[in-house]
N, C-alpha and C positions, 0 to 999 in steps of 0.2 A: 376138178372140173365144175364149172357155174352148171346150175339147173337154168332150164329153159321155163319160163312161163309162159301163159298165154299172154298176149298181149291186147287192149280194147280192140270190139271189132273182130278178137280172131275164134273162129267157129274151134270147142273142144268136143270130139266124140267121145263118149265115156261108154264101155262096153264091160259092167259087170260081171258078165260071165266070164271071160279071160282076164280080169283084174289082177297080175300077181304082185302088184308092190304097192305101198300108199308112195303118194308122193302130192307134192304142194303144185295145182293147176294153172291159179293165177295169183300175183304177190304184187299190191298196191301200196299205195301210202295207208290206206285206210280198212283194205281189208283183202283176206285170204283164206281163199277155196282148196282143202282139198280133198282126194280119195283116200279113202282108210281102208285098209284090208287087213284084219283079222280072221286067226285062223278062230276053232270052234275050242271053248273052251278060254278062252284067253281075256284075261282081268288087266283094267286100266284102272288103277287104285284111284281114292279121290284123287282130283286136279282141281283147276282151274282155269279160267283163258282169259286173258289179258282183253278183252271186250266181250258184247254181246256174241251167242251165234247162233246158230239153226244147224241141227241134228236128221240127215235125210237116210233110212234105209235102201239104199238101191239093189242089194242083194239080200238074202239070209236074215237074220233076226238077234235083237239085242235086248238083256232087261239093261234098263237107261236107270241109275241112281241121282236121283234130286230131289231138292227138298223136302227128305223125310218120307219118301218113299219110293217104289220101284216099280217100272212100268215097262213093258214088254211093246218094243216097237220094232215094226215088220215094212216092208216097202209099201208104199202107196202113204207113211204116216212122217208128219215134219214135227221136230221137237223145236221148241226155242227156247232159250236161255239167256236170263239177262248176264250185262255184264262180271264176270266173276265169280259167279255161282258156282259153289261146290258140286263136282260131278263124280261117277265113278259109271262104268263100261262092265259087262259082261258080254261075250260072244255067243250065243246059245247054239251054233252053227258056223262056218264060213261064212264069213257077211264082208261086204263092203258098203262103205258110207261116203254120203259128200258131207263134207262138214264143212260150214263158212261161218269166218269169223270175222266182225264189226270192231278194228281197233281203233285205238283212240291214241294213235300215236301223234308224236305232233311234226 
Protein backbone atom coordinates (compact mmCIF):
# COMPACT_ATOMS: atom_id res chain seq x y z
CA UNK A 1 0.00 0.00 0.00
CA UNK A 2 1.45 3.70 -1.18
CA UNK A 3 1.86 6.10 2.07
CA UNK A 4 -0.18 9.17 1.80
CA UNK A 5 1.69 12.39 2.15
CA UNK A 6 0.67 15.70 2.68
CA UNK A 7 0.32 17.44 -0.11
CA UNK A 8 1.24 21.91 -0.57
CA UNK A 9 -1.47 23.81 1.17
CA UNK A 10 -2.58 20.72 3.12
CA UNK A 11 -3.09 21.53 7.00
CA UNK A 12 -1.00 18.31 9.04
CA UNK A 13 -2.06 18.00 12.90
CA UNK A 14 0.75 16.52 14.80
CA UNK A 15 -0.39 15.40 18.27
CA UNK A 16 2.65 14.03 20.27
CA UNK A 17 1.03 12.78 22.97
CA UNK A 18 -0.83 9.86 21.03
CA UNK A 19 2.09 9.59 18.42
CA UNK A 20 2.35 5.62 18.04
CA UNK A 21 4.38 5.29 14.78
CA UNK A 22 7.09 7.44 12.84
CA UNK A 23 6.04 7.80 9.52
CA UNK A 24 7.08 10.22 6.59
CA UNK A 25 4.42 13.69 6.64
CA UNK A 26 5.30 15.27 3.61
CA UNK A 27 7.81 13.77 0.56
CA UNK A 28 8.89 16.45 -2.12
CA UNK A 29 11.39 16.63 -4.89
CA UNK A 30 13.51 18.49 -2.36
CA UNK A 31 12.69 17.69 0.85
CA UNK A 32 11.02 15.46 3.68
CA UNK A 33 9.25 15.94 7.00
CA UNK A 34 8.86 13.49 9.24
CA UNK A 35 7.53 12.08 12.96
CA UNK A 36 10.00 9.81 14.77
CA UNK A 37 8.83 7.96 17.75
CA UNK A 38 11.23 6.37 19.90
CA UNK A 39 10.57 4.33 22.58
CA UNK A 40 12.94 5.36 25.90
CA UNK A 41 16.23 3.86 25.81
CA UNK A 42 16.47 3.24 22.23
CA UNK A 43 19.99 4.02 20.12
CA UNK A 44 20.30 5.25 16.34
CA UNK A 45 23.88 4.36 15.79
CA UNK A 46 25.91 6.98 13.75
CA UNK A 47 23.94 7.83 10.36
CA UNK A 48 23.81 10.24 7.97
CA UNK A 49 21.05 11.99 5.75
CA UNK A 50 21.54 12.59 2.32
CA UNK A 51 21.02 16.69 2.81
CA UNK A 52 20.91 19.41 5.37
CA UNK A 53 18.15 18.89 8.29
CA UNK A 54 16.67 20.46 11.53
CA UNK A 55 16.14 18.13 14.49
CA UNK A 56 12.71 19.34 16.68
CA UNK A 57 11.85 17.65 20.05
CA UNK A 58 7.99 17.74 20.25
CA UNK A 59 7.69 15.27 23.03
CA UNK A 60 10.26 13.55 25.71
CA UNK A 61 14.09 14.16 25.41
CA UNK A 62 17.27 13.18 23.37
CA UNK A 63 21.22 13.42 24.08
CA UNK A 64 21.79 14.39 20.10
CA UNK A 65 25.62 13.04 19.09
CA UNK A 66 27.50 15.53 16.60
CA UNK A 67 30.45 16.89 16.16
CA UNK A 68 32.36 15.65 18.76
CA UNK A 69 30.01 15.96 21.29
CA UNK A 70 26.60 15.30 23.00
CA UNK A 71 23.95 17.54 23.78
CA UNK A 72 20.70 16.91 25.45
CA UNK A 73 17.75 18.37 23.50
CA UNK A 74 14.02 18.64 25.01
CA UNK A 75 10.90 20.45 23.35
CA UNK A 76 10.91 24.06 22.79
CA UNK A 77 14.97 23.32 21.21
CA UNK A 78 15.74 23.05 17.18
CA UNK A 79 18.93 21.24 16.12
CA UNK A 80 20.32 21.86 12.65
CA UNK A 81 22.70 19.95 10.79
CA UNK A 82 24.51 20.62 7.69
CA UNK A 83 24.40 18.35 4.98
CA UNK A 84 25.66 14.82 5.83
CA UNK A 85 26.84 15.19 9.06
CA UNK A 86 27.59 12.34 11.06
CA UNK A 87 24.88 11.86 13.76
CA UNK A 88 23.86 9.33 16.37
CA UNK A 89 20.27 9.43 18.61
CA UNK A 90 19.80 8.37 22.03
CA UNK A 91 16.20 8.29 23.61
CA UNK A 92 16.44 9.41 27.32
CA UNK A 93 12.61 8.83 27.54
CA UNK A 94 9.56 8.22 24.98
CA UNK A 95 10.17 11.09 22.63
CA UNK A 96 8.83 12.06 19.51
CA UNK A 97 10.59 14.19 16.77
CA UNK A 98 9.84 16.19 13.62
CA UNK A 99 12.71 15.75 11.74
CA UNK A 100 13.09 17.66 8.10
CA UNK A 101 15.27 16.96 5.65
CA UNK A 102 16.77 19.52 2.67
CA UNK A 103 17.83 16.96 -0.29
CA UNK A 104 19.51 17.66 -3.06
CA UNK A 105 18.10 15.29 -5.28
CA UNK A 106 18.03 16.27 -8.72
Amino acid sequence: MALVHAKSGELIILDPHSAQRSETLIRDDHMEVAQMVLEAGQYLKEHSAAGAMMIQVLKGAIDFEAHGTTQRIEPGHLMYLRDSEPHAVLALENTVLLLSIFLHRR
